[in-house]
VOGU-3710 file (C-alpha; in Angstrom, 3 decimals, decimal comma):
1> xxxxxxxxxx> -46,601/-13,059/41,136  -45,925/-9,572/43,025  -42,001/-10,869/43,404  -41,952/-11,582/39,382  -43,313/-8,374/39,089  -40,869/-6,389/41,174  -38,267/-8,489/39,175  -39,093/-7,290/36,107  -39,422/-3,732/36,984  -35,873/-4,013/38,574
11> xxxxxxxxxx> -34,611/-5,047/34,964  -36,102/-2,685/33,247  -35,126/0,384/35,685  -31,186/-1,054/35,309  -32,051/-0,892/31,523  -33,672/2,691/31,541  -30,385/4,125/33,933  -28,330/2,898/31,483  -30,201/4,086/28,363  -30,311/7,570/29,941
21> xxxxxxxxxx> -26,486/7,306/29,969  -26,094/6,441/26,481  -28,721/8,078/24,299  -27,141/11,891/23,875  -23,649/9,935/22,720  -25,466/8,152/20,362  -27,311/11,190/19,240  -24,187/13,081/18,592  -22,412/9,993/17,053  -24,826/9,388/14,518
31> xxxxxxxxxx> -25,486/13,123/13,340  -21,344/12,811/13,043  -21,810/9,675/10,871  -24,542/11,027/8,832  -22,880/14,041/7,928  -20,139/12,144/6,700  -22,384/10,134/4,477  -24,057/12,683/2,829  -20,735/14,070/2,046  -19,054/11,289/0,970
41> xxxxxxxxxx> -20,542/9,141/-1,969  -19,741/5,404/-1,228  -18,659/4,879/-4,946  -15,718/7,696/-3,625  -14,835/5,457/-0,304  -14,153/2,805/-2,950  -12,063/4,386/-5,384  -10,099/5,385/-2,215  -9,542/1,765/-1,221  -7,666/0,304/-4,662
51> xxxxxxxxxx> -4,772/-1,975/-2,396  -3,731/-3,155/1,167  -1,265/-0,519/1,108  -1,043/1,292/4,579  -2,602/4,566/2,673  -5,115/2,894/1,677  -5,512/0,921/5,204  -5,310/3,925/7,186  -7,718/5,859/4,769  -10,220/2,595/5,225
61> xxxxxxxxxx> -9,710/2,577/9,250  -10,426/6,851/9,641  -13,720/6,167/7,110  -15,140/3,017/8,538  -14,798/4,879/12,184  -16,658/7,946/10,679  -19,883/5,561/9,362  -22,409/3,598/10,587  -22,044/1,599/13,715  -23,858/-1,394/13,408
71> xxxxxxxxxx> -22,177/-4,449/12,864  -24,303/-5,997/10,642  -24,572/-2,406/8,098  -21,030/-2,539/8,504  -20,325/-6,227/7,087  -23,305/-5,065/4,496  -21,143/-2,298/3,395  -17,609/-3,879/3,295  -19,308/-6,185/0,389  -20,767/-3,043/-1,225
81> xxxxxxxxxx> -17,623/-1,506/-1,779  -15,801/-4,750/-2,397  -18,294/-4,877/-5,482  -17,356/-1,587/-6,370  -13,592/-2,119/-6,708  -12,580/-1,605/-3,351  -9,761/-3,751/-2,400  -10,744/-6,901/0,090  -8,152/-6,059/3,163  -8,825/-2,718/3,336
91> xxxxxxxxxx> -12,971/-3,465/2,801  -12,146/-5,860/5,707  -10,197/-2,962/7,258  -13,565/-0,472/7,114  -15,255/-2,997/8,528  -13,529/-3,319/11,730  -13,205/0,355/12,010  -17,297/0,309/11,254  -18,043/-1,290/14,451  -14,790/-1,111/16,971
101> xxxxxxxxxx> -13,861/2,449/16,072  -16,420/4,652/16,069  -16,848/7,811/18,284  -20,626/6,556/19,896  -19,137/3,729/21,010  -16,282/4,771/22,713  -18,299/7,711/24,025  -20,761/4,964/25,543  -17,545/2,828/27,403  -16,855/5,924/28,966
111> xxxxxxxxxx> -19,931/7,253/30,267  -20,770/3,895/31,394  -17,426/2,328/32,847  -14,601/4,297/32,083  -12,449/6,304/29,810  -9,647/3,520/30,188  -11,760/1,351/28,387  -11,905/3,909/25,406  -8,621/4,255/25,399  -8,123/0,632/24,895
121> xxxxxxxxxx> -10,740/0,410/22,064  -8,724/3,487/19,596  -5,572/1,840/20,608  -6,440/-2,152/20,286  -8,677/-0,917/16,839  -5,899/-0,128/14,609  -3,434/-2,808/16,115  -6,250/-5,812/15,302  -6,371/-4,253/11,380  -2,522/-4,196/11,309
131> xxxxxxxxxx> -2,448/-8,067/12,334  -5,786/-8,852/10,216  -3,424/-6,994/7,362  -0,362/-8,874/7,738  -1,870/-11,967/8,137  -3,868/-11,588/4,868  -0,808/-10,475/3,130  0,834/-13,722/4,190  -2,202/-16,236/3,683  -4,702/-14,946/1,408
141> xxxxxxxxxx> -4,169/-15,958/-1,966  -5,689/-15,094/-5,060  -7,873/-18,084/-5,367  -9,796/-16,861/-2,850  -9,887/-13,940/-3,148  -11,537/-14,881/-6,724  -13,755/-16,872/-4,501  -14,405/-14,096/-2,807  -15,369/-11,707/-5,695  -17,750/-14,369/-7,169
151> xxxxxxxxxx> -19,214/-14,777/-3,952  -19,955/-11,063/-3,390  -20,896/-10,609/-7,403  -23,660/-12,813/-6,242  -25,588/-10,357/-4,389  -27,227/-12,731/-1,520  -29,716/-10,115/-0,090  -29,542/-9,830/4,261  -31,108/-7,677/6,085  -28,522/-4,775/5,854
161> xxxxxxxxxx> -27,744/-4,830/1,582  -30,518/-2,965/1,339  -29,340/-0,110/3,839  -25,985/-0,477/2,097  -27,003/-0,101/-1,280  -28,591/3,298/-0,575  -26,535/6,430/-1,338  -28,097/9,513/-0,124  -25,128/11,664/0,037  -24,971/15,010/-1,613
171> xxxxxxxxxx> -24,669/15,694/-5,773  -24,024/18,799/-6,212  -20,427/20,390/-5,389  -19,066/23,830/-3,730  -17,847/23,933/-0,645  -18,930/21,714/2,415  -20,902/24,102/4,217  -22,606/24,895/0,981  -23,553/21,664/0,368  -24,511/20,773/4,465
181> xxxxxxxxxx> -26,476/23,545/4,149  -28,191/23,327/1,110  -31,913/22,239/1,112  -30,691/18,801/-0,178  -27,624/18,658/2,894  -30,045/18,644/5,213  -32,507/16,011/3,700  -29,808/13,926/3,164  -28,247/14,113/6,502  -31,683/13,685/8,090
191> xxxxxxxxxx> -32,106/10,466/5,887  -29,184/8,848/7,353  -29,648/9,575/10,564  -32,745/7,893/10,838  -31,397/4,985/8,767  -28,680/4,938/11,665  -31,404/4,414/14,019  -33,541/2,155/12,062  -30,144/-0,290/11,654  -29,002/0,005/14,857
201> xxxxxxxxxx> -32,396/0,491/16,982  -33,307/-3,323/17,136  -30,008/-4,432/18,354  -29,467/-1,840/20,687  -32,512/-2,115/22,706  -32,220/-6,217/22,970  -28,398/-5,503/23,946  -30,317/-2,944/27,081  -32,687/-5,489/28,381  -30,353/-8,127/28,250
211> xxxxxxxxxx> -27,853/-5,978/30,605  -30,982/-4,726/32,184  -31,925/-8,368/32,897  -28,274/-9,756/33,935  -27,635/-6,590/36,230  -30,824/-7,272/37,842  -31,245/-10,702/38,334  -28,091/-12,657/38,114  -26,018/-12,342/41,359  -22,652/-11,011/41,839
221> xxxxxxxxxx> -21,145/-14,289/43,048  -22,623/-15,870/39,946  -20,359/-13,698/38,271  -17,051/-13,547/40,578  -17,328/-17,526/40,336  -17,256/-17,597/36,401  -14,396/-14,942/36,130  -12,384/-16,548/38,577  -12,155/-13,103/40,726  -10,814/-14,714/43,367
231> xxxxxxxxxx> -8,039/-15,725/41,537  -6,351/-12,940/39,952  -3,489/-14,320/37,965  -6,322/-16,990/36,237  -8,862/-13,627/35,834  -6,059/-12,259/33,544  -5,931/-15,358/31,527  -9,673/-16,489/31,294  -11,302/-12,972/31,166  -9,738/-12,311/27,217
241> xxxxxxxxxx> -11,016/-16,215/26,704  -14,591/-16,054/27,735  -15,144/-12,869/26,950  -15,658/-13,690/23,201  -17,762/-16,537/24,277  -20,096/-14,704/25,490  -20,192/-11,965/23,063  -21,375/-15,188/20,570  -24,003/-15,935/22,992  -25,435/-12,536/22,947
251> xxxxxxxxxx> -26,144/-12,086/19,412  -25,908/-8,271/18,792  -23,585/-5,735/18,058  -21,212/-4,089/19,349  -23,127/-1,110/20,432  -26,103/-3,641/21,915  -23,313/-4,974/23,538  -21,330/-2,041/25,545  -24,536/-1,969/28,250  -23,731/-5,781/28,761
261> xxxxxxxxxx> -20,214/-4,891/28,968  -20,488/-2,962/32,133  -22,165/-5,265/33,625  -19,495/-8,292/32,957  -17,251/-5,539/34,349  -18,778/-5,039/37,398  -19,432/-8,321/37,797  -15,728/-8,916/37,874  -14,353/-10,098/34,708  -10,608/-9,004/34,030
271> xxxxxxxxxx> -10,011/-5,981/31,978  -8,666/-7,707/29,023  -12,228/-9,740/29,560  -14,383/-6,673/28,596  -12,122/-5,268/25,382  -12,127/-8,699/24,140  -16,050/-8,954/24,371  -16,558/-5,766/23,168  -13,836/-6,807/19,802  -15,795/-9,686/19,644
281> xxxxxxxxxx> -19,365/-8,254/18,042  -18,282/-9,431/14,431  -17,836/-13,242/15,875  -21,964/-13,651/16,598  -23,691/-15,753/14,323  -25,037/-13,529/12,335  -22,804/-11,714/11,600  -20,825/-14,631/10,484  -23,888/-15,526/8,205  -23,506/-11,918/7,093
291> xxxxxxxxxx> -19,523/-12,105/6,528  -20,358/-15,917/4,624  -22,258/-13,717/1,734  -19,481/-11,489/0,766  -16,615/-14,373/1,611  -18,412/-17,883/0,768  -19,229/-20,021/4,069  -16,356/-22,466/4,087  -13,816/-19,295/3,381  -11,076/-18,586/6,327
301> xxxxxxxxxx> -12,120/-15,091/7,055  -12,813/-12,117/9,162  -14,727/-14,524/11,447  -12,384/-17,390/12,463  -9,818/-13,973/13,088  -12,111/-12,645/15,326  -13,055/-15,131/17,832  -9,735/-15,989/18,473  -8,109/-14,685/21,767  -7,813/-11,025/21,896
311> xxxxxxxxxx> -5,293/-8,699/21,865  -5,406/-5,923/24,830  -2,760/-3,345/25,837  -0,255/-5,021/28,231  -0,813/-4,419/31,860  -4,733/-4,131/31,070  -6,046/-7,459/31,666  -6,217/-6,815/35,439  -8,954/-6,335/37,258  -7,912/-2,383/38,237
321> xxxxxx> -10,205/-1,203/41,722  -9,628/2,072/40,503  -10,746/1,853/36,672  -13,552/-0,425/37,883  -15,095/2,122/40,328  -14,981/4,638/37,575
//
């Protein structure tokens, strides 16, 4: 009983270190994001997304990076502006930016294993939006993308619509410090940073305990034996191959999962391993369930894309001594 005890007190002090790490990034990140929102009327983001032009794809990657980080608000969203005339690619486009872009998250891979691994996530980002572009533009056709439209038009309620439904930003105009600073700025940029809590709270805490829980009480060699670190030329191959694996098998998002993350990375999968989990977050089940109301279930989308094999920056899928100590 005393040993069970001392277990679970291990766990939780690996989960507490690490939320200590994370919490002023996420702080700053989502008083970033809500300022944005309560600038920016999502009706606006939509009218600025009319086509899969690179405009319009680069104007959908720079917004979705600058709004809410949870994956599942994120898929939420992409079918609210879909509905509102927003072009599919570049709603799939915000999306991805929504949970792989934004500045919390890459704050968090720093702090907690390296500024390489940011690097990697603002430079793989934009390249896995130009290939999810390109290969829409070859394959989607416009049966299903009327599919799509009647499937959204539906309105299936989750557990995000009604977070992306909301529009608290700012009516009234002048200039943007007038408007951050009016009476109604600041109660609408205090509104959505709580709702950036309140969407990304649960996720984030069972993504902590679960790294909490794997740091503590699953041993290194456990580890080295399923990445192959012995073996460095298979590490480089299998790391980008399980890593989306597991991301499935954790079931949150991507900021629930960067705490994981470091632990995978210590535990000595490749590189190319962790940026692949950490691209992964839209390939849970959930979020799949999430992606099936905006898309239809049997449609080829964002999903089957993303838990594919990932891309990551040639020459990173080695286990580096020197990133890893970082």
């Amino acid at each position: 009983m005393l040993d069970a005890y001392h277990a679970l007190l291990h766990a939780l002090q690996v989960a507490g270190s690490m939320t200590w790490q994370v919490t002023w990034s996420l702080i700053l990140g989502f008083t970033l994001s809500a300022v944005i929102e309560a600038l920016v009327r999502k009706s606006t983001i939509a009218r600025l997304l009319p086509d899969d032009r690179p405009r319009s794809l680069a104007t959908a990657t720079g917004l979705g990076a600058a709004s809410s980080s949870c994956s599942y608000a994120a898929v939420a969203l992409a079918r609210s502006l879909y509905r509102k005339g927003a072009d599919f690619t570049a709603a799939m486009a915000f999306q991805f930016a929504s949970t792989n872009l934004v500045i919390e998250l890459g704050l968090i891979l720093a702090l907690l294993i390296g500024w390489q691994f940011t690097l990697a996530e603002f430079v793989g980002g934009p390249l896995m939006i130009l290939f999810l572009a390109l290969l829409f533009r070859r394959f989607l056709t416009t049966r299903l993308r009327d599919a799509a439209r009647v499937q959204a038009e539906r309105g299936l309620a989750g557990s995000m619509e009604g977070h992306a439904a909301m529009d608290m930003s700012i009516a009234s105009g002048g200039s943007f410090w007038r408007r951050l600073r009016s009476p109604a700025g600041f109660t609408s940029v205090s509104h959505n940073f709580v709702m950036e809590w309140a969407a990304i709270l649960r996720d984030l805490a069972l993504g902590l305990l679960i790294a909490g829980a794997a740091g503590a009480w699953i041993p290194e060699s456990f580890w080295q034996h399923l990445f192959f670190s012995d073996h460095p030329l298979v590490a480089k191959i299998w790391g980008p191959l399980i890593g989306p694996l597991v991301a499935v098998v954790t079931f949150v998002c991507s900021i629930g999962n960067a705490p994981l993350a470091a632990v995978l990375w210590n535990g000595g999968i490749s590189f190319g391993g962790v940026i692949s989990f950490i691209f992964a977050d839209l390939s849970s089940s959930r979020c799949c369930s999430s992606t099936g109301s905006t898309t239809g279930r049997g449609w080829p989308g964002s999903c089957s894309a993303r838990s594919t094999p990932r891309w990551s920056p040639p020459g990173t899928s080695s286990s580096s001594s020197s990133v890893r100590s970082g």
